[in-house]
C-alpha positions as CSV (number, residue, x, y, z in Angstrom):
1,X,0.0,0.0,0.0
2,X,1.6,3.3,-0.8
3,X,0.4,6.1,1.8
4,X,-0.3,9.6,0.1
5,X,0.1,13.6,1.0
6,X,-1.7,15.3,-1.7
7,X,-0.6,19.4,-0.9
8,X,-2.8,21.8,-3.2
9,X,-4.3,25.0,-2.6
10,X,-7.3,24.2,-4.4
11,X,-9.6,21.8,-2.4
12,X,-11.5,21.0,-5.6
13,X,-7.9,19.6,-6.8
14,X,-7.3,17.8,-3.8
15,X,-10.5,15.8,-3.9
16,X,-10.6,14.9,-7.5
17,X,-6.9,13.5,-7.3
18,X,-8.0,11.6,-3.9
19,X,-10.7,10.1,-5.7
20,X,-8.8,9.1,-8.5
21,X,-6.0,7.5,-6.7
22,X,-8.6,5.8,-4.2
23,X,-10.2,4.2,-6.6
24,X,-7.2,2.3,-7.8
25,X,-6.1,-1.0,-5.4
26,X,-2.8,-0.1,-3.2
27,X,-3.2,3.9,-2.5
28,X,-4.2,5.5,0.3
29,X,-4.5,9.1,0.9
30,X,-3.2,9.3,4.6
31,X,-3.5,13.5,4.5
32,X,-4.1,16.5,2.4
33,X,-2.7,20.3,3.1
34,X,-3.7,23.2,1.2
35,X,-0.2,24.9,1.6
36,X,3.6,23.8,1.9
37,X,3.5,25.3,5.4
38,X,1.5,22.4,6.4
39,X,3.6,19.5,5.3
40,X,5.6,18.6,8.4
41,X,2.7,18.4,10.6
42,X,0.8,16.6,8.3
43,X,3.4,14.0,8.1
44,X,4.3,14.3,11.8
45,X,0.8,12.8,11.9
46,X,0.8,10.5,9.1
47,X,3.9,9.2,7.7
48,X,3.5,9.5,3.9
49,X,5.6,7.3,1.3
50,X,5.1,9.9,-1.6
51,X,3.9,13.6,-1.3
52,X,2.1,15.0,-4.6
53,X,3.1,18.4,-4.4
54,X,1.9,21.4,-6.2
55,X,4.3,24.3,-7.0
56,X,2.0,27.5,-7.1
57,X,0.3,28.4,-3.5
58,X,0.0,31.7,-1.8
59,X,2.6,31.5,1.4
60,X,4.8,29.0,1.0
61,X,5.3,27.2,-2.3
62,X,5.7,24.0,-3.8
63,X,10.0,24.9,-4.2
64,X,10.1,26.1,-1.2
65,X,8.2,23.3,0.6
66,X,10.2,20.9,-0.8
67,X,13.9,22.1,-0.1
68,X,12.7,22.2,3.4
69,X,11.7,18.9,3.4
70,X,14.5,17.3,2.1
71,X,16.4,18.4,4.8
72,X,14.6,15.8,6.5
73,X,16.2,12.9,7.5
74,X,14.2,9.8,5.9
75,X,11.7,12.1,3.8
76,X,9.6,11.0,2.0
77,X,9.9,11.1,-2.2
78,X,8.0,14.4,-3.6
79,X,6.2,14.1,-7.3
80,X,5.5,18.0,-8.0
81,X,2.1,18.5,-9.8
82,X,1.9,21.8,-11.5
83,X,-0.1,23.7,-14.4
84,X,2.5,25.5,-15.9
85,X,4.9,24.2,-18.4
86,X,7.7,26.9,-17.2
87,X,11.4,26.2,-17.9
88,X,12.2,28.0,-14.4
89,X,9.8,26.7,-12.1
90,X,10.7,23.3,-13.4
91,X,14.6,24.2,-12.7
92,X,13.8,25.3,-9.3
93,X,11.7,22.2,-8.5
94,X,14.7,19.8,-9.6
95,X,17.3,21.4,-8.0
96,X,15.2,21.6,-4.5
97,X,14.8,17.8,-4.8
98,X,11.9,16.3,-6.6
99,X,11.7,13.0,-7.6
100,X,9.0,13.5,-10.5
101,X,7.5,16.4,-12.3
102,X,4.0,15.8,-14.0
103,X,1.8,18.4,-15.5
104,X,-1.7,18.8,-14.7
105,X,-3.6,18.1,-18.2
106,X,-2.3,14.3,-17.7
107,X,-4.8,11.6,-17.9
108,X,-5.0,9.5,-14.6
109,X,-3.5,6.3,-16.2
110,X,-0.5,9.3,-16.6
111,X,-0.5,10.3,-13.0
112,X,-0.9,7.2,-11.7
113,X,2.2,5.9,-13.5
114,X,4.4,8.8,-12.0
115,X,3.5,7.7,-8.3
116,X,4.3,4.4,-9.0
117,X,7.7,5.3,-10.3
118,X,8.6,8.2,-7.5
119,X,7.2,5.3,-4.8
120,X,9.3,2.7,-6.5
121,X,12.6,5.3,-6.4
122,X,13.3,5.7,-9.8
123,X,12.4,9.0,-11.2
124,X,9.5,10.4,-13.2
125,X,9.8,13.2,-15.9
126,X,6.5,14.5,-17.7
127,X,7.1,14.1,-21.6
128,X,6.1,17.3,-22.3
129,X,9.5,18.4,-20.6
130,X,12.1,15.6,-21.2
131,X,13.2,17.1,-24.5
132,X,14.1,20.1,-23.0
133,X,16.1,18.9,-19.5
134,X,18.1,16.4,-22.2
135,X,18.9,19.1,-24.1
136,X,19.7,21.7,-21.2
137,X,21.7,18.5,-19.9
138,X,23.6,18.0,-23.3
139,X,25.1,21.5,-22.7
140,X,26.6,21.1,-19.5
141,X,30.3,20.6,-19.8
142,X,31.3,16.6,-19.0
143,X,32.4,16.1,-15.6
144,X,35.0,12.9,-15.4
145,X,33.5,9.3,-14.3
146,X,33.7,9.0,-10.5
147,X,36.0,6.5,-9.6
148,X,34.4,3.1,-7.1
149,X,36.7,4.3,-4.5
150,X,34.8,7.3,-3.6
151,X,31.8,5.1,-2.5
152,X,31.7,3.9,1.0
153,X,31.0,0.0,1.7
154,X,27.3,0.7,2.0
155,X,26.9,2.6,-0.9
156,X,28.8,-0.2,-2.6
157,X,26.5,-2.5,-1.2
158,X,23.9,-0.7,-2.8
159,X,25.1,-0.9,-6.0
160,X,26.1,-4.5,-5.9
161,X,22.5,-5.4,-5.2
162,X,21.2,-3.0,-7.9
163,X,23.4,-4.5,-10.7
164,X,22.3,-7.8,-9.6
165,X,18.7,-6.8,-10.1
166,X,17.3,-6.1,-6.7
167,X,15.0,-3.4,-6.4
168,X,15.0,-1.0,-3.5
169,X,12.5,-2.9,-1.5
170,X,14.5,-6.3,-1.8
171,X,17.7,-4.0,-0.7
172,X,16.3,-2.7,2.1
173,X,15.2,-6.1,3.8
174,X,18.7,-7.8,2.4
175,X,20.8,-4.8,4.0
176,X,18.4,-4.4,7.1
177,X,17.7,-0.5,6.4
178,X,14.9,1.8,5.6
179,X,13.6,2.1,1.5
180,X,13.7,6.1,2.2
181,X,17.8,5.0,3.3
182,X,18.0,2.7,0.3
183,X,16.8,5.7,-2.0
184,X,19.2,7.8,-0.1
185,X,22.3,5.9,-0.8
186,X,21.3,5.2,-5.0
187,X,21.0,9.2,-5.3
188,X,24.2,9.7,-4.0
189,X,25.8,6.7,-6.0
190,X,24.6,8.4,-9.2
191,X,25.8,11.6,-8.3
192,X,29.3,10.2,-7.4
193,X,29.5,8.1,-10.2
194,X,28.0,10.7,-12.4
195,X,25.3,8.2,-13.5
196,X,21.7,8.8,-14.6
197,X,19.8,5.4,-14.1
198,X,19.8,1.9,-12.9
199,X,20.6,0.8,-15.9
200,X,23.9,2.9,-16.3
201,X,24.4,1.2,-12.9
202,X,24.3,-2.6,-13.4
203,X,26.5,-1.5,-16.6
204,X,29.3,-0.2,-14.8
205,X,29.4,-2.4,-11.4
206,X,29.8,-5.2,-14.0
207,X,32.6,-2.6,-16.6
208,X,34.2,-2.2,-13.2
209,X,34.3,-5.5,-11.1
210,X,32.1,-4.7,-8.6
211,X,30.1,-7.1,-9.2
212,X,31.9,-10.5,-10.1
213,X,30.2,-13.4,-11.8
214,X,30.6,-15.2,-8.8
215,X,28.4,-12.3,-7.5
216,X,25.5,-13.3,-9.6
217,X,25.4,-16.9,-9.8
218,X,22.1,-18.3,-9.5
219,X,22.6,-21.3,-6.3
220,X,24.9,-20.9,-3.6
221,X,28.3,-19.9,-5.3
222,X,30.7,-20.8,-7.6
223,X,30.4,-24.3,-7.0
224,X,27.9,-24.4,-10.0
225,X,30.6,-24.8,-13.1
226,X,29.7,-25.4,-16.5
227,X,29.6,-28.8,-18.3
228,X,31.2,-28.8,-21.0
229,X,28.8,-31.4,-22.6
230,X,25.7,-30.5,-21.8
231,X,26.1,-27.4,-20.4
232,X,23.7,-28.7,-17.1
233,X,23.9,-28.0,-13.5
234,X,23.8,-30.9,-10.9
235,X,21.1,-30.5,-9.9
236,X,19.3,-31.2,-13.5
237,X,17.3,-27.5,-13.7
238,X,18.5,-24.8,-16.4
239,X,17.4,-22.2,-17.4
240,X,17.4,-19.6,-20.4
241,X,16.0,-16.0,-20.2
242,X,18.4,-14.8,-22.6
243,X,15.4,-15.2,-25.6
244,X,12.2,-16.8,-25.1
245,X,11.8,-18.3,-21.7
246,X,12.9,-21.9,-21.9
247,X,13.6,-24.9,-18.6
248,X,15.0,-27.8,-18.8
249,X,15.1,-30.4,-16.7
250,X,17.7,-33.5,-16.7
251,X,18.4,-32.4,-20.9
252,X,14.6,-32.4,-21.8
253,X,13.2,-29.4,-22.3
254,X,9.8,-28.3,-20.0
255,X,6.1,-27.3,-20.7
256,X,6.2,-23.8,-18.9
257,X,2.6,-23.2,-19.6
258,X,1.0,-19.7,-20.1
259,X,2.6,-16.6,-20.3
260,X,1.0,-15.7,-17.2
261,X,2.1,-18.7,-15.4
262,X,6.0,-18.2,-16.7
263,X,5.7,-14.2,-15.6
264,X,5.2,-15.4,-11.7
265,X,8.3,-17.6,-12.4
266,X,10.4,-15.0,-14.0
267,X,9.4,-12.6,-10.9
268,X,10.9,-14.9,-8.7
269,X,13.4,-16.8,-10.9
270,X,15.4,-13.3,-11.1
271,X,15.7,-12.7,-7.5
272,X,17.2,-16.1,-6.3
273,X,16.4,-16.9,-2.7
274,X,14.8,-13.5,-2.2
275,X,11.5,-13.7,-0.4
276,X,9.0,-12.0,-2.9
277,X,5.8,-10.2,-1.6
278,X,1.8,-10.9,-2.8
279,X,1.6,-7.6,-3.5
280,X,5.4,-7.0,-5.3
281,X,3.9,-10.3,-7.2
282,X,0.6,-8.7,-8.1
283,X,2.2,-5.4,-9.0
284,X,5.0,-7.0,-11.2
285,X,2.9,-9.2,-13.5
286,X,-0.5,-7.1,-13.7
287,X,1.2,-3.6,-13.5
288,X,-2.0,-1.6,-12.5
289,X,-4.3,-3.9,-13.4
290,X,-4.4,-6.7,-11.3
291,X,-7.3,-9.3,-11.4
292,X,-10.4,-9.0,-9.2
293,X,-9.6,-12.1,-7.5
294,X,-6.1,-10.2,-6.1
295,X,-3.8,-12.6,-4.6
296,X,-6.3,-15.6,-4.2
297,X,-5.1,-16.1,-7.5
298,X,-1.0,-16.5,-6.9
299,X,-1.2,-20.0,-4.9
300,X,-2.6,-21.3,-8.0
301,X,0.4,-20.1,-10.1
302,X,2.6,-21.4,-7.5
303,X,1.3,-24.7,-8.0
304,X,1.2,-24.9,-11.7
305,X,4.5,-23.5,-11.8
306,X,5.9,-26.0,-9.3
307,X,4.3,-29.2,-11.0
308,X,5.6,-27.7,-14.3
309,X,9.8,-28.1,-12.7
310,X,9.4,-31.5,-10.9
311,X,8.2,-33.1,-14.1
312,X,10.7,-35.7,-15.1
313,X,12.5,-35.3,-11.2
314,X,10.0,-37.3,-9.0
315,X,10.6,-36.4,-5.5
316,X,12.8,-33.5,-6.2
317,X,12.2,-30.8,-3.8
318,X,10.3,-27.5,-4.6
319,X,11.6,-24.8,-6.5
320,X,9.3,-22.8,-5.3
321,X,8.0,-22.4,-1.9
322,X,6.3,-20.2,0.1
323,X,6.3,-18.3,3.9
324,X,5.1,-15.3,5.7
325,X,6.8,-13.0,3.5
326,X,5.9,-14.1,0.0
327,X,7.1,-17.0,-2.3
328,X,10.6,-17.5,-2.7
329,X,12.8,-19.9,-5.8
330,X,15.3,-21.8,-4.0
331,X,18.2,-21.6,-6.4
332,X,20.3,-24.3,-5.2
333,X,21.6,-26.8,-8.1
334,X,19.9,-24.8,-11.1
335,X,21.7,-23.0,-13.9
336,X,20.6,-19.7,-15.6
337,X,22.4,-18.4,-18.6
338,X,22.4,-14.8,-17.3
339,X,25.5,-16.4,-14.9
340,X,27.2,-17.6,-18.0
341,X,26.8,-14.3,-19.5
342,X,28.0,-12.1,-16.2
343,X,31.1,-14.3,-16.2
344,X,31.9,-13.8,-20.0
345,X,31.5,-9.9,-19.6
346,X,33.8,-9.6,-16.9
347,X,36.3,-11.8,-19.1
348,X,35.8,-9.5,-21.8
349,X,35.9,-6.4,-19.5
350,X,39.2,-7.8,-17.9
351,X,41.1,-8.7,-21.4
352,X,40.6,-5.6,-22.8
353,X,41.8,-4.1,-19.5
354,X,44.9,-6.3,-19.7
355,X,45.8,-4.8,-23.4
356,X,44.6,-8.2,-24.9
357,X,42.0,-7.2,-27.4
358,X,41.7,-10.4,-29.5
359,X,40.8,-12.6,-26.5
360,X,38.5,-9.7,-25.4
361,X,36.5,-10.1,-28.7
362,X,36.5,-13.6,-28.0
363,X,35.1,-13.2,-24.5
364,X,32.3,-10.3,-26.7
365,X,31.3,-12.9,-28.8
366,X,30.7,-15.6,-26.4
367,X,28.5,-13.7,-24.5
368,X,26.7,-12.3,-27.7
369,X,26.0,-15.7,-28.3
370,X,24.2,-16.2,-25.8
371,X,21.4,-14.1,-26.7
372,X,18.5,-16.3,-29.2
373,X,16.0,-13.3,-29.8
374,X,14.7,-10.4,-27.0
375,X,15.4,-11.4,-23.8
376,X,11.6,-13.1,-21.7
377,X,9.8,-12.3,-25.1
378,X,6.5,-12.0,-25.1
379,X,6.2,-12.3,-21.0
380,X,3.6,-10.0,-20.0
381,X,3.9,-7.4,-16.6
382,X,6.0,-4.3,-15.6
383,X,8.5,-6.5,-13.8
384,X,9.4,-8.6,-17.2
385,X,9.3,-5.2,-19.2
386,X,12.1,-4.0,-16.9
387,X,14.0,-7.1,-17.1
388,X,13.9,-7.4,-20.8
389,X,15.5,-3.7,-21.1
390,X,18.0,-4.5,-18.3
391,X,19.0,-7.3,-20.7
392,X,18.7,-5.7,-23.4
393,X,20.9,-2.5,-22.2
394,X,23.6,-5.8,-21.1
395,X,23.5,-7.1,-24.9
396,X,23.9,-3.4,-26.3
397,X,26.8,-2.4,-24.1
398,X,28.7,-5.6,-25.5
399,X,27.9,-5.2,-28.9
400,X,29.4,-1.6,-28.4
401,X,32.6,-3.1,-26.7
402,X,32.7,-5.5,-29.5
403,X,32.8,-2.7,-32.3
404,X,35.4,-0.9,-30.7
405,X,37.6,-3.7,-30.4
406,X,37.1,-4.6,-34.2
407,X,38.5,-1.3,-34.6
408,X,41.2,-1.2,-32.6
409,X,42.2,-4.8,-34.2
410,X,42.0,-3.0,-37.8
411,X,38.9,-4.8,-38.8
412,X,36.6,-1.7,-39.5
413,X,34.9,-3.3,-43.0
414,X,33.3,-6.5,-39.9
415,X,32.6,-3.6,-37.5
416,X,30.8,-1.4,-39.9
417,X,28.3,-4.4,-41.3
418,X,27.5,-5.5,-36.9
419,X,27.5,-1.2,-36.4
420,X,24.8,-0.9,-39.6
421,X,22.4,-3.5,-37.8
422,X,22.7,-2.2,-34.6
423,X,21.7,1.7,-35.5
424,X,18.8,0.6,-37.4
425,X,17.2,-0.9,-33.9
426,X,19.0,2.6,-31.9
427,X,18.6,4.9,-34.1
428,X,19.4,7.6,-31.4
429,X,22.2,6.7,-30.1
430,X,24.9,8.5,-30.0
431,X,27.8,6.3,-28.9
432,X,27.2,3.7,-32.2
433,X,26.1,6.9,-34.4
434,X,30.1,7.8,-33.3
435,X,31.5,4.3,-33.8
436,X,29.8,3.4,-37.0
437,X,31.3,7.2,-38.4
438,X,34.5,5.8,-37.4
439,X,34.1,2.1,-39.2
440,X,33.3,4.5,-42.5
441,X,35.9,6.8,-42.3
442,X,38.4,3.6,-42.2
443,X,36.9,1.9,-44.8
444,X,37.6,5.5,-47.1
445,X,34.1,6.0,-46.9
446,X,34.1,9.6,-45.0
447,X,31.1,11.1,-47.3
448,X,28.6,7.7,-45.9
449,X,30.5,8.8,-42.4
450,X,29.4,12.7,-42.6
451,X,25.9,11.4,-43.9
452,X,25.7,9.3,-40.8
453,X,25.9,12.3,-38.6
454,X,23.7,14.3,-40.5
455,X,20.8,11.6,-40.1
456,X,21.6,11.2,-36.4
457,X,21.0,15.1,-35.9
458,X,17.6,15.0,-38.0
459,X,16.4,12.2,-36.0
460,X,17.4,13.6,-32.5
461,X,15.9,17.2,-33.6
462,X,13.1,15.3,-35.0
463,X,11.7,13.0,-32.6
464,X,13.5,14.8,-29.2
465,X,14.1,18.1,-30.1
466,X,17.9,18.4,-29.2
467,X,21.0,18.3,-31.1
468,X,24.0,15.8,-30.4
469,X,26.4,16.2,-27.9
470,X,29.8,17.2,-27.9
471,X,31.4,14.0,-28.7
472,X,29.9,13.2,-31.9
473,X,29.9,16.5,-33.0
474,X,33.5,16.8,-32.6
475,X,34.1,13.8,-34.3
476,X,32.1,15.3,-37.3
477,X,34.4,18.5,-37.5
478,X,37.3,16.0,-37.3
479,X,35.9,14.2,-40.2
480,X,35.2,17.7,-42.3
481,X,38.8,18.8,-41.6
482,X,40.3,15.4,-43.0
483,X,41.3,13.6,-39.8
484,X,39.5,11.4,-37.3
């Protein structure tokens, strides 16, 4: 349940966006204040996981109401509401702290999105204004990458857990501290490490060893090696989520029934030995829409799931099992290529470190291999959407690492056909738009390398309304003066 404090001057606001968050399943409005003045005390008397702030009110404002607040030790997250689509009021709202920014015309599908975001601790930023804080981002001078060292052992922690897919909740009970601490510590990891999601997270805990494969084995430890004829655990159970979910059990592949049914094992297959709460459950594979029956329906799915891995292992013990705190997959003697793949980065990561490019493309394409299609195709729920994009960021960053190896190795005419394919699925990016200029310009083909700029700047001005950064564009000069 995520406790409210709606803060509007307006009452008539105030009881429409009560109503409308009421009438969705895991809200309550705890409080309402018609002026940032009235905050502390109305948290004072009931603690609030998000406040919904709005920015305009007559004494003291929305800005102001929340720099005060986060001054607070353990205060809550604020999502500032607001009318106006002003370039300075939304400046002074980020820099005083808050988590989201929505505007008012938004439909309540819209709003209701934002809350779960700020609640769950990662950010929300109305659409309507992302173009222009990317683009007031882009022309900030670069600050250099923070180095691990500057991280205390908490924060590092912290950022071990998030790389290996934990979210703040899970981080919290693992590490025994608040989820208001838990936020805490990722702000200041990002702002140390000068990095601007979770996703730029896992990718550099893994780029950087803090997280070893050992780290994410699925079972308990390294004692799970791979065979080199089958590829199998002991224990008989593996698993692929690299592609299309797929099980096996003793070498013969398993029935995993509907999607549905392999969502609730994805939720919990992913968090290895984690307990996992009805409602985490619920939210993860119905999103805001979970079925009438709530979780009367989620012992049925445990069942199915669990007849679905002992086929073929009678009296084998059960994967998954439940307790007070949820449902839980007991990891021990199962396989999941995702460890395979964490192992084969770091290889790469470390080869390339140790000047020993052709073994680091080696390492690249191992782990590329891995991949048969988008990662948990097809499963349905928020909790598989954000797995398949943490995947998907894991497969990008080493097709990336790849290309610039090929070039360092002098093979730009294989780099630029791999570089080709990947800008026609990321047309926005930046980073390939810069390799793939490069794999031209070494082939003799500057004029397709300039073109390749020129299509990148149309798109972004296009579809986001701001121009490339520095980088590319300094690559591009480079490339008009003769030299890159």
């Amino acid at each position: 349940m995520i406790r409210l404090l709606i803060v509007d001057d307006q009452a008539s606001v105030r009881s429409g966006l009560a109503r409308i968050l009421c009438e969705r399943e895991g809200f309550q409005v705890v409080g309402e204040c018609a002026d940032g003045s009235e905050v502390p005390g109305a948290l004072a008397a009931a603690p609030a996981d998000v406040v919904i702030m709005d920015l305009r009110m007559r004494q003291v404002d929305g800005v102001e109401a929340t720099r005060r607040l986060r001054r607070v030790p353990d205060a809550p997250p604020i999502l500032a509401l607001t009318t106006f689509d002003d370039d300075e009021l939304l400046a002074a709202a980020l820099r005083a702290g808050v988590a989201g920014y929505i505007l008012k015309h938004n439909s309540a599908e819209e709003l209701i999105r934002a809350v779960w975001a700020v609640a769950a601790g990662s950010g929300y930023l109305d659409i309507a204004v992302t173009g222009r804080v990317l683009a007031d981002y882009r022309k900030r001078p670069a600050g250099p990458s923070g180095s691990p060292e500057e991280l205390s052992k908490r924060e590092r922690d912290v950022l071990r857990s998030i790389a290996n897919g934990q979210t703040n909740a899970e981080i919290a009970q693992a590490l025994e501290i608040s989820e208001v601490t838990v936020k805490s510590h990722v702000g200041r990891i990002f702002s140390k490490l000068g990095l601007r999601d979770r996703s730029a997270a896992i990718v550099y805990a893994f780029d950087h060893g803090i997280v070893a494969p050992s780290g994410v084995t699925i079972g308990n430890s390294a004692s799970i090696q791979d065979d080199a004829s089958t590829g199998e655990a002991p224990g008989g159970l593996r698993f692929s989520v690299l592609g299309p979910l797929r099980a096996w059990s003793s070498g013969a592949p398993l029935n995993l029934g509907p999607v549905r049914q392999q969502a609730f094992l994805t939720a919990l297959l992913l968090r290895p030995d984690v307990p996992v709460s009805k409602a985490e459950l619920l939210s993860g594979m119905w999103g805001l829409e979970p079925p009438g029956t709530g979780a009367d329906v989620l012992p049925r799915y445990a069942y199915l799931v669990r007849e679905s891995l002992r086929a073929g292992q009678a009296g084998r013990d059960a994967a998954i099992v439940s307790d007070r705190c949820g449902y839980r997959f007991v990891s021990q003697g199962v396989e999941l290529d995702t460890t395979r793949l964490a192992r084969l980065s770091a290889e790469a990561r470390l080869a390339q470190q140790a000047g020993d490019p052709e073994a680091a493309v080696q390492a690249c394409d191992s782990a590329l291999d891995l991949f048969y299609g988008e990662p948990l195709a097809g499963i349905p729920g928020p909790y598989a959407e954000g797995q398949r994009r943490r995947l998907a960021e894991r497969r990008l960053a080493l097709s990336q690492q790849r290309a610039e190896l090929q070039l360092t190795l002098g093979r730009a005419v294989e780099a630029l056909g791999d570089l080709t394919a990947l800008m026609a699925g990321y047309p926005h990016s930046e980073p390939l738009a810069g390799l793939l200029m490069r794999a031209y310009d070494r082939c003799g083909r500057t004029a397709d390398a300039l073109a390749v700029f020129r299509r990148l700047r149309d798109r972004l001005a296009d579809d986001l309304g701001i121009e490339p950064g520095d980088p590319v564009q300094r690559l591009y000069r480079r490339l008009l003066g003769g030299s890159a």
